[in-house]
N, C-alpha and C positions, 0 to 999 in steps of 0.2 A: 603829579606835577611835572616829575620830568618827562615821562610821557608825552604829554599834552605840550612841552617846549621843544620838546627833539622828536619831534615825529617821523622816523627814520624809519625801516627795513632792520638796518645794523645794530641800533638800538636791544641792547640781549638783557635778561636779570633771570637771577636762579633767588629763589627764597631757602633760606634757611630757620629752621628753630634754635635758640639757643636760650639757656636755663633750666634746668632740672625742673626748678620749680615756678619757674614765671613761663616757660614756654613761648620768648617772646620771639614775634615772625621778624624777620630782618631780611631786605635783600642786596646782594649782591650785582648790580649796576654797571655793564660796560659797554662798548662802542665794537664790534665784530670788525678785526682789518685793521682796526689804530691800537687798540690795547695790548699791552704783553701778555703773550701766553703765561710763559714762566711765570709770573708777577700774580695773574688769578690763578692759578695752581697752589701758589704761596697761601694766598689770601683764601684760597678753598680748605685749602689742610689748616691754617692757623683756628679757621671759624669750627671747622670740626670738631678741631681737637679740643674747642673750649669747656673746662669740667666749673662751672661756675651754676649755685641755685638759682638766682636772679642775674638777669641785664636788664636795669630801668631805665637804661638812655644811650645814646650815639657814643657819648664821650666815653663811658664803661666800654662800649664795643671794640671803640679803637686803641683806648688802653690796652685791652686784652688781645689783639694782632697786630702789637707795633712790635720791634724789634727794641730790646732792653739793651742792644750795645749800638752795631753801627750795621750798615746793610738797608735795606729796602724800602726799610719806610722809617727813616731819618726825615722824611716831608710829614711829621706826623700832623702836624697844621694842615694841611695840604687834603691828607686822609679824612681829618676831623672834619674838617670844613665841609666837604663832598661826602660824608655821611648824617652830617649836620642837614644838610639840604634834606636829605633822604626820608628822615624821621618828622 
């Protein structure tokens, strides 16, 4: 879907798996020139490191790399929303 709305060049996504045991695909979505490096680096190491059996939805995923005090994804609406789209 976004694909087909943003038919860009720039346009980048890396897939990931996450769940031991759901193995679900998920990907990672950004814009090559406008997004922060630092910021998908974050967002690469957080999805990594996730040791969770099951992710059955967007909202689980972004639970699981928001930040539990203060720092970088304080927009977690923000986050949710744009992986809401995704799923």
């Amino acid at each position: 879907m976004i694909i087909k709305r943003l038919p860009i060049s720039e346009l980048q996504f890396e897939t990931f798996t996450v769940g031991k045991l759901s193995r679900t695909s998920s990907k990672l979505i950004w814009i090559e020139g406008i997004s922060n490096c630092k910021l998908l680096d974050e967002i690469r190491n957080r999805i990594n490191n996730i040791d969770i059996d099951m992710v059955d939805g967007v909202g689980v995923l972004a639970e699981l790399i928001k930040d539990k005090g203060t720092g970088i994804f304080l927009l977690e609406g923000k986050v949710y929303h744009f992986l809401r789209l995704l799923s």
